[in-house]
Each structure stands twice: as C-alpha cells, then as structure tokens.
C-alpha positions as CSV (number, residue, x, y, z in Angstrom):
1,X,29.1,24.5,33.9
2,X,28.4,24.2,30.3
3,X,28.1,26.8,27.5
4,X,25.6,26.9,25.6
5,X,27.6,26.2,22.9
6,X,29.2,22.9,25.0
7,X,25.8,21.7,25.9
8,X,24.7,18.5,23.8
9,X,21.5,17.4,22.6
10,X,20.3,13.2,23.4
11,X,18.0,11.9,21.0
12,X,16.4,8.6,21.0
13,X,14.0,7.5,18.5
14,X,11.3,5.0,18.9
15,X,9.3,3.2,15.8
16,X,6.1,1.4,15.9
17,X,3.5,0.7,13.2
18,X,1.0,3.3,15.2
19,X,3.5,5.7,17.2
20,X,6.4,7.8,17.2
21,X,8.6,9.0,20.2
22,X,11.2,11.3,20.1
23,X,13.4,12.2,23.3
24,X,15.3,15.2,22.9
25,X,17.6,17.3,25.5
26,X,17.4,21.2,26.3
27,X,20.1,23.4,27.1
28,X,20.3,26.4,28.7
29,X,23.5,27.9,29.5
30,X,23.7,25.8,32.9
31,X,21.5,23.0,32.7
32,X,21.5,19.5,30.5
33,X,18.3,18.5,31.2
34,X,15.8,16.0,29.2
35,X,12.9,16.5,27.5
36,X,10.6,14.2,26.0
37,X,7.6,15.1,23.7
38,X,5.6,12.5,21.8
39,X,3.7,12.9,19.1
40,X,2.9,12.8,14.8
41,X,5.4,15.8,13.5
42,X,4.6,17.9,10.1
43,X,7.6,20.0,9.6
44,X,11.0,20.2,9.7
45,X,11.6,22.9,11.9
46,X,13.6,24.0,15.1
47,X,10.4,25.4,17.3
48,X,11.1,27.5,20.5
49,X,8.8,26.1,23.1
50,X,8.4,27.4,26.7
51,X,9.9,30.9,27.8
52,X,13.0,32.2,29.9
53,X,15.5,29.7,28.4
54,X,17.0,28.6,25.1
55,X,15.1,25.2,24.4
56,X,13.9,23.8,21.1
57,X,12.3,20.6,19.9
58,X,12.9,19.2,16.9
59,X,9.7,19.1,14.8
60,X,10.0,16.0,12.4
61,X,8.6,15.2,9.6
62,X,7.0,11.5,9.6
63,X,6.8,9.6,6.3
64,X,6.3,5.9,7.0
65,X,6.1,4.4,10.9
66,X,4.9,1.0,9.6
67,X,7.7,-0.8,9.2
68,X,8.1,-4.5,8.7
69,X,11.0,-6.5,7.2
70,X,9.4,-9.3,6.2
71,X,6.8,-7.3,4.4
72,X,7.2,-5.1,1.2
73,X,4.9,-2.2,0.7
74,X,6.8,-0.8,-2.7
75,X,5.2,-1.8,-5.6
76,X,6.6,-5.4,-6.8
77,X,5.9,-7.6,-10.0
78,X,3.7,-10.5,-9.2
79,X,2.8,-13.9,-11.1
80,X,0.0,-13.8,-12.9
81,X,-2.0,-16.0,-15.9
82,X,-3.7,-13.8,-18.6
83,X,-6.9,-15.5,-18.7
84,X,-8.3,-14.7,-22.6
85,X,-8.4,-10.7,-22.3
86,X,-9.3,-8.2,-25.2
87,X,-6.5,-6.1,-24.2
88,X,-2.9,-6.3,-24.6
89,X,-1.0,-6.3,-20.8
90,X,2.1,-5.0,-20.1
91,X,2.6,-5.4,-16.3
92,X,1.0,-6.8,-13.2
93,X,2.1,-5.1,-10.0
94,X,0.4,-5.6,-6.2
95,X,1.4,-3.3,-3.0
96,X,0.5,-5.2,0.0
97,X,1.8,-8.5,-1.0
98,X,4.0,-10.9,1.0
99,X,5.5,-12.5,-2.3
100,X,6.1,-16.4,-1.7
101,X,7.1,-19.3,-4.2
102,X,5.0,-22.5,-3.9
103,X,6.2,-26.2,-4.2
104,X,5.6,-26.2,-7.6
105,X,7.4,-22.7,-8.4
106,X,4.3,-20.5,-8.9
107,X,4.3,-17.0,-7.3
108,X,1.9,-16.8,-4.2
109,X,0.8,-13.3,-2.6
110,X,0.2,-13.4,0.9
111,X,-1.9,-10.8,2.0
112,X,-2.3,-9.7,5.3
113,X,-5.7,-10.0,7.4
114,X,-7.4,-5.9,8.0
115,X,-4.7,-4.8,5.4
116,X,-5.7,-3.0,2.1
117,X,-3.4,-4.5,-0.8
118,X,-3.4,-2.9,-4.3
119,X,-3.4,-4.4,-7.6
120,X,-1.5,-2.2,-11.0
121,X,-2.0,-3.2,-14.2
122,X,-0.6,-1.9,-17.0
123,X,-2.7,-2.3,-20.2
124,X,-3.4,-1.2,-24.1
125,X,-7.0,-1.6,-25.5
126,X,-7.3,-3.1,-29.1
127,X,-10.7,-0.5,-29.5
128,X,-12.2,2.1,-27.9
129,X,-14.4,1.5,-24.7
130,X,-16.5,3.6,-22.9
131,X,-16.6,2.4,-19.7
132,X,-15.2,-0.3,-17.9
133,X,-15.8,-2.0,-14.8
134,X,-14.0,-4.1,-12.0
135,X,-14.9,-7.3,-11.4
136,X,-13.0,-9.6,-8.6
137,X,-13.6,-13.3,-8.0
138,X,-12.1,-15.9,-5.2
139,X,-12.0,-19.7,-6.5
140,X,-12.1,-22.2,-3.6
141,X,-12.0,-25.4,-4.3
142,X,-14.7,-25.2,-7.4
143,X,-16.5,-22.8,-6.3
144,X,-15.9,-19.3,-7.7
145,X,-16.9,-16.5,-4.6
146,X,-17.5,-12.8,-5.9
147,X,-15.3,-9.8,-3.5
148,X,-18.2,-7.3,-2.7
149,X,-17.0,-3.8,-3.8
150,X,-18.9,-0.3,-3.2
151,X,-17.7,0.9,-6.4
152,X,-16.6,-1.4,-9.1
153,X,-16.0,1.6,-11.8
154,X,-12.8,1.4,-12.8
155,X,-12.8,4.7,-14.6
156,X,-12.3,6.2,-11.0
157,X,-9.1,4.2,-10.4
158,X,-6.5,6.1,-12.1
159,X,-8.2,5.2,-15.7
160,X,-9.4,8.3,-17.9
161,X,-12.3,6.9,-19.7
162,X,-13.2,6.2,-22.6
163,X,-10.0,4.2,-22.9
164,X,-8.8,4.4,-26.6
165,X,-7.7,1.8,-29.0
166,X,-3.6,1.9,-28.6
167,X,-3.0,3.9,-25.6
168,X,-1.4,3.0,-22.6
169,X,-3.3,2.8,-19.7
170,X,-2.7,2.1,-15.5
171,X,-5.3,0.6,-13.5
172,X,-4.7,0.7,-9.7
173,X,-7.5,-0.6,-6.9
174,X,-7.3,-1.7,-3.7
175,X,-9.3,-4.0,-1.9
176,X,-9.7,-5.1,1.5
177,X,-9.3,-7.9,3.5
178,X,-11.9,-8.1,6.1
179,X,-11.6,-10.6,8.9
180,X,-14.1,-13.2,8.0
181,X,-12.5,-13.9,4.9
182,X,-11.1,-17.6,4.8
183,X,-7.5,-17.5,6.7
184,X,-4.0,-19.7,5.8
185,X,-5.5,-21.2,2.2
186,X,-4.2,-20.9,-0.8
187,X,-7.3,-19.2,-3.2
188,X,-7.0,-18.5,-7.2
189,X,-8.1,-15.0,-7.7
190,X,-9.3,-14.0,-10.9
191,X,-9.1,-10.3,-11.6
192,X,-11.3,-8.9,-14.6
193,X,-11.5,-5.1,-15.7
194,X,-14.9,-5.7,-18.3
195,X,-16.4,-3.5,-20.9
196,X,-19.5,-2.0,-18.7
197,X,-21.8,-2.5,-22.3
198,X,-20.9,-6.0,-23.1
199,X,-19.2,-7.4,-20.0
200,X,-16.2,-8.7,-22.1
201,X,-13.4,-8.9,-20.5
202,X,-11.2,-6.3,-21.0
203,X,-8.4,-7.5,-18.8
204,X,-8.0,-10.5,-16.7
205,X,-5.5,-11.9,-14.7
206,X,-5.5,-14.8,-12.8
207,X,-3.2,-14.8,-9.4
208,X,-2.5,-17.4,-6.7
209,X,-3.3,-15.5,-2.7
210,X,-3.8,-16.4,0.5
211,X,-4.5,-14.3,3.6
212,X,-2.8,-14.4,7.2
213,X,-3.5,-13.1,10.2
C-alpha cells in the first residue's frame, strides 16, 4: 500500500480557445485514485475539497487559453503611410493582426472575422487641442466606406485631453470586425485621430488589411 508520502499526483492539462481541463489524482494513505474537475481557476492555491480523506485540487490561475501559433496577440509594429497629419508620429502598433508581406513588399494585417483588433499610436501634437476624435475609413476599390463606431472620442482611449503642444501621447482603440464585412480582400484603411473643432487631421495613417474568416 502506499504512503501518503509515496502516493503520486497525475496531471493532464487540456487547452482550448474557450475551456480548460485539469485532471488531477488524490491520495489518501491507501488509495491512488483520479479526480477530474473542470473549470476557469482564480487562485493559486492547494484547496481541501470533500471530507474524511487527505485530497486537494489544484486551484490554477488562468491567464491566456486562446492560443494560436500562427496568430500574435502581443503588440507588433505594423506598416503604415502618414497621410499629411498635424502631428508628429512616433509609432504605429496593432494587437489582433496576422502580419503578412504582399508581392510587392508592403506589410498586410490580416484580421480575423468576430475578432476585436487594436490599433496604438504613438504621437506628439505641434499645439494644443481640445478634443479630438476618431475617424476610420475602408477604401475599396474607389470607393471610401466609413467603420460605424458608438463612440468616436478619442479622449476616452487612453488620451488625457486637451493634448498639449510637445507631449507625448498613446492612442489605443479597438474595433470590431463584424461578419458582414467584405471577407479575403485586400482594403486600404485610412485611420484619422481629427481636431473635434476643425476636423484637421491630427493623426492619420494609412494601412493595407484584409479580413478572414
């Protein structure tokens, strides 16, 4: 019979984008049994569970259970056009984006379909503004399509306003794609952060994308 000292533990782990399984043994002085619990942990923790035996569960801690090679969800430069802004841009960065190099050698995001990619910008105005605002357009073929956005102030996007002539600022948003956007086609995307008074253009970027399922 073994000790409880002798008695050994089985784990095996399970990943999915939407669930976690973890199978862990019991012992109990004379008994090597198998337990299995599934579920989203929030502590890292040893808990007693049941009564009249020595048997614990490990409670742990889940961080990230989407997981896809091909994919990168840390922040990664991207390539971008500065199409005439006001302000001086230090850095482009997107979350979300499946980074690709076209035929010609341009940078392509791919972004997937249902997903929520993010956009960073690093910028420094050349005055003070009040408030700005986000402005997002599409261009397909020639024709220029506006994204629809509850709230284009992009003071509530990590962006204390009023921005102040040679500060640094970030700007972070993210935007969704919804399914009835066009799928597998290669769109410019023109990114603009405006002055809410004039509508000059602040920042803007333009960005190659395309969206897959």
């Amino acid at each position: 019979m073994p000790s409880r000292k002798a008695a050994t533990a089985r784990f095996a782990w399970s990943l999915s984008f939407t669930s976690f399984a973890l199978v862990s043994g019991f012992f109990n002085g004379s008994q090597d049994e198998g337990l299995r619990f599934v579920g989203s942990c929030s502590s890292g923790v040893l808990t007693p569970i049941g009564s009249g035996m020595l048997s614990y569960a490990l409670v742990v801690p889940i961080i990230f259970l989407a997981l896809e090679a091909s994919a990168s969800e840390d922040w990664q430069p991207i390539g971008y056009k500065d199409c005439k802004s006001r302000f001086n841009i230090l850095d482009v960065q997107a979350a979300g984006c499946y980074l690709k190099d076209t035929p010609s050698g341009k940078k392509l995001c791919e972004f997937k379909e249902g997903s929520t990619p993010r956009i960073r910008i690093k910028f420094i105005p050349d005055e003070t503004v009040e408030k700005l605002k986000t402005q997002i357009k599409a261009k397909i073929g020639q024709t220029f399509l506006e994204f629809p956005m509850a709230d284009a102030d992009a003071c509530t996007y990590g962006v204390s306003c009023p921005v102040e002539a040679g500060k640094e600022y970030v700007y972070e948003k993210g935007i969704e794609i919804i399914h009835n956007y066009p799928k597998d086609e290669t769109v410019q995307v023109n990114w603009m952060v405006k002055d809410d008074k004039n509508d000059t253009k602040g920042v803007c970027i333009i960005f190659l994308a395309r969206i897959i399922a």
